[in-house]
C-alpha positions in Angstrom: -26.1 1.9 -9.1 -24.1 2.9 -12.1 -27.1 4.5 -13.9 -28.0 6.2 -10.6 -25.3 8.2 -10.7 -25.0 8.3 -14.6 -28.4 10.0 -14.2 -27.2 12.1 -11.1 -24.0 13.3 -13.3 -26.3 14.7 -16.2 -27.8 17.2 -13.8 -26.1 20.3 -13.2 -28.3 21.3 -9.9 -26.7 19.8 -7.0 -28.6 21.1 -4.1 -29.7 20.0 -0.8 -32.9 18.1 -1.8 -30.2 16.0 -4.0 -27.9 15.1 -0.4 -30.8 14.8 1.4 -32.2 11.4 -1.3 -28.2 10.1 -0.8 -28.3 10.2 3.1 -31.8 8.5 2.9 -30.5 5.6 0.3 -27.6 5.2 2.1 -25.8 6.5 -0.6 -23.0 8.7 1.1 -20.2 8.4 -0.8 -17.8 10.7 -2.8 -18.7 11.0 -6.4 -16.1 13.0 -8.5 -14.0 10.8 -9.2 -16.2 7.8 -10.5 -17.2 11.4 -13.1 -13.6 12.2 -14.1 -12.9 8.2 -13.8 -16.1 8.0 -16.9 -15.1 11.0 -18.8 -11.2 9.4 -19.1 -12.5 6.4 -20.4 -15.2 7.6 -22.8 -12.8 10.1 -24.2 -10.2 7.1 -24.4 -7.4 8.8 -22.2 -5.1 7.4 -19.6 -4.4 8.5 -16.3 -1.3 9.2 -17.3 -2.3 11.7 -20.1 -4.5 13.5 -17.1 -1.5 13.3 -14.6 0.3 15.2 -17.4 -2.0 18.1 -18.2 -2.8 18.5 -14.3 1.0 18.0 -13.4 0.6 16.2 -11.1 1.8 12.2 -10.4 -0.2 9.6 -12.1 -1.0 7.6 -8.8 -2.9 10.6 -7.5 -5.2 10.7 -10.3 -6.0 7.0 -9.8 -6.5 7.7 -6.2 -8.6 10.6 -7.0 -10.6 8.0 -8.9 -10.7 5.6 -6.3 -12.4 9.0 -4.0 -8.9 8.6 -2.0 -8.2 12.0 -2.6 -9.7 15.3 -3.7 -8.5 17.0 -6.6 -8.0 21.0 -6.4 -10.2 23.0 -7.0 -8.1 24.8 -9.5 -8.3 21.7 -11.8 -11.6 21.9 -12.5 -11.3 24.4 -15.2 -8.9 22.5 -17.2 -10.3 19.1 -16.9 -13.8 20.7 -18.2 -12.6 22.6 -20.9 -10.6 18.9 -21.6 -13.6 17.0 -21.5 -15.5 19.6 -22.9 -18.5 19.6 -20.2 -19.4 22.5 -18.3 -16.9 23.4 -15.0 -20.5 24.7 -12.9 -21.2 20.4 -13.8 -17.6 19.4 -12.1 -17.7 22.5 -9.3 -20.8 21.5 -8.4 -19.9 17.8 -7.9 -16.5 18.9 -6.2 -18.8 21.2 -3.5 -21.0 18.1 -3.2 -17.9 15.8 -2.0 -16.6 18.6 0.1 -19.9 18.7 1.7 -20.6 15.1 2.0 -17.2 14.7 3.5 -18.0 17.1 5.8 -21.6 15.0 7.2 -20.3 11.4 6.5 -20.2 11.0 9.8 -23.2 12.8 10.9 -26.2 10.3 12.1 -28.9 10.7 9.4 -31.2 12.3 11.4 -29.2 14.9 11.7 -27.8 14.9 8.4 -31.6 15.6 7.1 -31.7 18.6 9.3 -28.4 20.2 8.6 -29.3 20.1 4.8 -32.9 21.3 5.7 -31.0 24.3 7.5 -28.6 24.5 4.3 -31.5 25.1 1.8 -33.7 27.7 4.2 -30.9 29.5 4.4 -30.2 29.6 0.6 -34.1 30.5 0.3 -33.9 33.6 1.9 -30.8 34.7 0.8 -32.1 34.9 -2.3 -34.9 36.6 -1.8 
């Protein structure tokens, strides 16, 4: 499952066809903290060096990592610039739990449609 998401991660197009494959895996679960969890540990941090440039308490970056809790949206700047990826790559992710946290508890059927209703939308907005 780890190269799932490792493959999921390296995308920076989270959209609606991308919800709709994790409702029909089963696969509905928060996802930005397993990223932020991957880029500490690659870049050889601690949570308590993150807890420090965030200012925030190093338990809630563990439970941010353990998808416990969200982090703010106003982090996302910061920890991309700090991990030198792009923020649209963490933004999007964050949306993506917001959004999945919104459905979790949606019956798949349902889910499918909702996201179906999601990306029509977005089509012809854009047009």
């Amino acid at each position: 499952m780890a190269e799932y998401f490792d493959n999921i991660f390296l995308s920076n197009n989270i959209n609606s066809l991308f919800l709709t494959k994790l409702v029909q895996v089963n696969i509905i679960q928060k996802m930005l903290g397993v990223k932020l969890k991957k880029l500490r540990e690659t870049n050889g941090m601690v949570q308590r060096q993150i807890a420090a440039l965030l200012e925030v308490d190093t338990a809630f970056i563990s439970k941010v990592e353990k998808e416990e809790k969200q982090i703010s949206k106003n982090h996302i700047a910061r920890l991309a610039k700090l991990f030198k990826v792009p923020a649209n790559e963490l933004n999007s992710i964050w949306v993506a739990d917001k959004i999945l946290a919104l459905i979790e508890d949606e019956k798949k059927d349902s889910i499918e449609r909702i996201l179906e209703i999601v990306s029509e939308t977005k089509k012809i907005k854009a047009k």
